[in-house]
N, C-alpha and C positions, 0 to 999 in steps of 0.2 A: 504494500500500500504506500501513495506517494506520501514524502511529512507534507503535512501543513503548514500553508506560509504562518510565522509566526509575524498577523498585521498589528496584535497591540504594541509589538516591543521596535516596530518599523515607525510606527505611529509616533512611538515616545521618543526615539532618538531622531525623529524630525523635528518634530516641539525641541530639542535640545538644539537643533541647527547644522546636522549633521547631513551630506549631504548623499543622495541615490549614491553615487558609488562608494563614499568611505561607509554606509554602513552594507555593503552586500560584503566587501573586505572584509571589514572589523569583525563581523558576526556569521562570515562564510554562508554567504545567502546569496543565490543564482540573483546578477542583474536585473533579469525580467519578475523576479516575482517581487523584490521591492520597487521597482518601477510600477508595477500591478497595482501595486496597496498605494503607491501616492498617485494614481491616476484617480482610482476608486474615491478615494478622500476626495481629492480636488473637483471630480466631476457632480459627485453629491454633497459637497459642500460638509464632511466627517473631520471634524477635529480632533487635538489630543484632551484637549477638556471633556467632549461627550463620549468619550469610549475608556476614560483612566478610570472610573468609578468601577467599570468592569470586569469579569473575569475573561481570560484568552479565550475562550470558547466561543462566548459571548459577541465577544470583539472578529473572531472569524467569521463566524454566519453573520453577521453584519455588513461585513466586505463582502461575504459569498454565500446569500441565501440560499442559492442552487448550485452548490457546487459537486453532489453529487451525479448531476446530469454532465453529460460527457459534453454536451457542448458548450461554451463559451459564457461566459456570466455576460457579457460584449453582444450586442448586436452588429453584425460583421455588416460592413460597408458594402456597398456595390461595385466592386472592384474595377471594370471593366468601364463603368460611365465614372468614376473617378480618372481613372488611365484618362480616356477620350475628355474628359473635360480640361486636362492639364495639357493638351494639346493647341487650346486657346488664348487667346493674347490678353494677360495682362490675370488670370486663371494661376492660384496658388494651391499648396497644400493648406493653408492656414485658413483658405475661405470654403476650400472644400469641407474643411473638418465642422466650421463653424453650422455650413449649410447640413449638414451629418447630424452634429445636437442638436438644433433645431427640429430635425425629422424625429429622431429617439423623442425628443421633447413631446413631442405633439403625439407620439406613437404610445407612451410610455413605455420606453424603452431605456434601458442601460448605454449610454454613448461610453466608447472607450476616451480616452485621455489625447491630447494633440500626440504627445511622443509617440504612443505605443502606433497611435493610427499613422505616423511617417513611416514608424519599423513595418507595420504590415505592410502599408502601399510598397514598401521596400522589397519586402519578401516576395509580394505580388509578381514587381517585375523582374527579378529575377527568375521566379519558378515560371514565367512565363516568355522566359527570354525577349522581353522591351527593355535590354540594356545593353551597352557596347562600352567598352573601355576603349576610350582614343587617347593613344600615347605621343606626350606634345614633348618639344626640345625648345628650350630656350630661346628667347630671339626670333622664331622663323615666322610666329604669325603673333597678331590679335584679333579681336572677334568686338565688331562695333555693331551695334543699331539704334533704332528710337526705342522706348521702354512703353510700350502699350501705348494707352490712353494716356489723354496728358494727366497733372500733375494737380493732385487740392480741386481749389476750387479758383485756381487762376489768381493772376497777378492784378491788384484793383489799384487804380488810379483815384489816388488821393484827393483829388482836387476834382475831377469829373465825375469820378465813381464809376468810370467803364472797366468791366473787365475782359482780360486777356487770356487767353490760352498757354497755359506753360506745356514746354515740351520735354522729352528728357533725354539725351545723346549720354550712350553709356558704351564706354569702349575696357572692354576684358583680356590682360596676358592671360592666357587660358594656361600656361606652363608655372607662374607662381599664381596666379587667381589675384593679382592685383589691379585694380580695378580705376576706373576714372567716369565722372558725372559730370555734366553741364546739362543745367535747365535752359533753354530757348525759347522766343516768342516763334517761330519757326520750324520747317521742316526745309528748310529750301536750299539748295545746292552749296550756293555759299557758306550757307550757315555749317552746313554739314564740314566744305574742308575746313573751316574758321575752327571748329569741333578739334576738329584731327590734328591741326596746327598746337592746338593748344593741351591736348591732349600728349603729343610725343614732347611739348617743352614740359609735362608735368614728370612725365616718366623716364626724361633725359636722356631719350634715344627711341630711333624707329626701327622698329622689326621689318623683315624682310618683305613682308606683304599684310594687307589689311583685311578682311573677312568681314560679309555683311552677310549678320545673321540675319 
């Protein structure tokens, strides 16, 4: 029989400030299952004050009222319209998930936690191979475009109260993942080299070629 996550004593050494990985170390507890207990906490809103008066028992069927059922205390995502919706401009993990508890919400249903739910879409695309490892060398490229949709709610003139459209030129070394922004009134040709100009004086050299994603 598997042990039981122990979630009062995960519980308590959160209240203490300790953080997901020093106590799965400290107390030789698989990563995933204190990531479990403080998802559980956080998404039902479970403190260390309303579970310390109780015994561990107690405090488990709390976290896992159904955990003799083989499947998932989690109501599992739609894997596949998550995939295809991150396929869209300007489309995150963090508003997928958001859109996810909303659904549990309305469903009554248990939503898992933001992290555990990146690890699954994680697990997703590997076990279904939508992943590719591209091995980058130093120097030979970067990867520029515009970032979605523009930017707030636009730049407001002080004095007229008109507003403007911000834009967002975002150029990536994809070999160390450093990275450069400029906001724009514009999309337009100039503005774009003006971008790039200013861009290779922020990074103090140009790579071999420029990539638009």
């Amino acid at each position: 029989m598997a042990r039981k996550i122990r979630a009062k004593l995960i519980m308590e050494l959160r209240d203490q400030g300790m953080s997901r990985r020093s106590i799965a170390k400290t107390r030789h507890m698989s990563m995933g299952s204190v990531c479990e207990v403080f998802d559980i906490a956080d998404d039902r809103g479970i403190t260390w004050d309303q579970v310390k008066g109780m015994g561990d028992e107690r405090v488990y069927e709390l976290f896992y009222p159904d955990r003799n059922a083989r499947e998932s205390v989690f109501e599992e995502p739609d894997w596949s319209y998550v995939h295809a919706e991150m396929a869209k401009v300007g489309v995150n993990l963090r508003l997928l998930h958001d859109e996810y508890k909303s659904k549990c919400s309305r469903e009554h249903m248990v939503a898992m936690g933001y992290t555990r739910f990146c690890e699954r879409y994680g697990d997703y695309t590997v076990a279904n191979n939508l992943t590719k490892r591209i091995e980058h060398k130093a120097g030979v490229s970067c990867e520029v475009d515009w970032s979605g949709p523009t930017v707030g709610r636009g730049l407001v003139n002080p004095v007229t109260g008109e507003v403007s459209k911000i834009y967002l030129f975002v150029g990536v070394l994809p070999f160390s993942q450093k990275a450069y922004f400029e906001p724009t009134l514009d999309m337009r040709e100039r503005t774009w080299l003006r971008c790039h100009v200013h861009m290779y004086e922020f990074w103090g050299g140009v790579p071999q070629c420029s990539v638009d994603r």
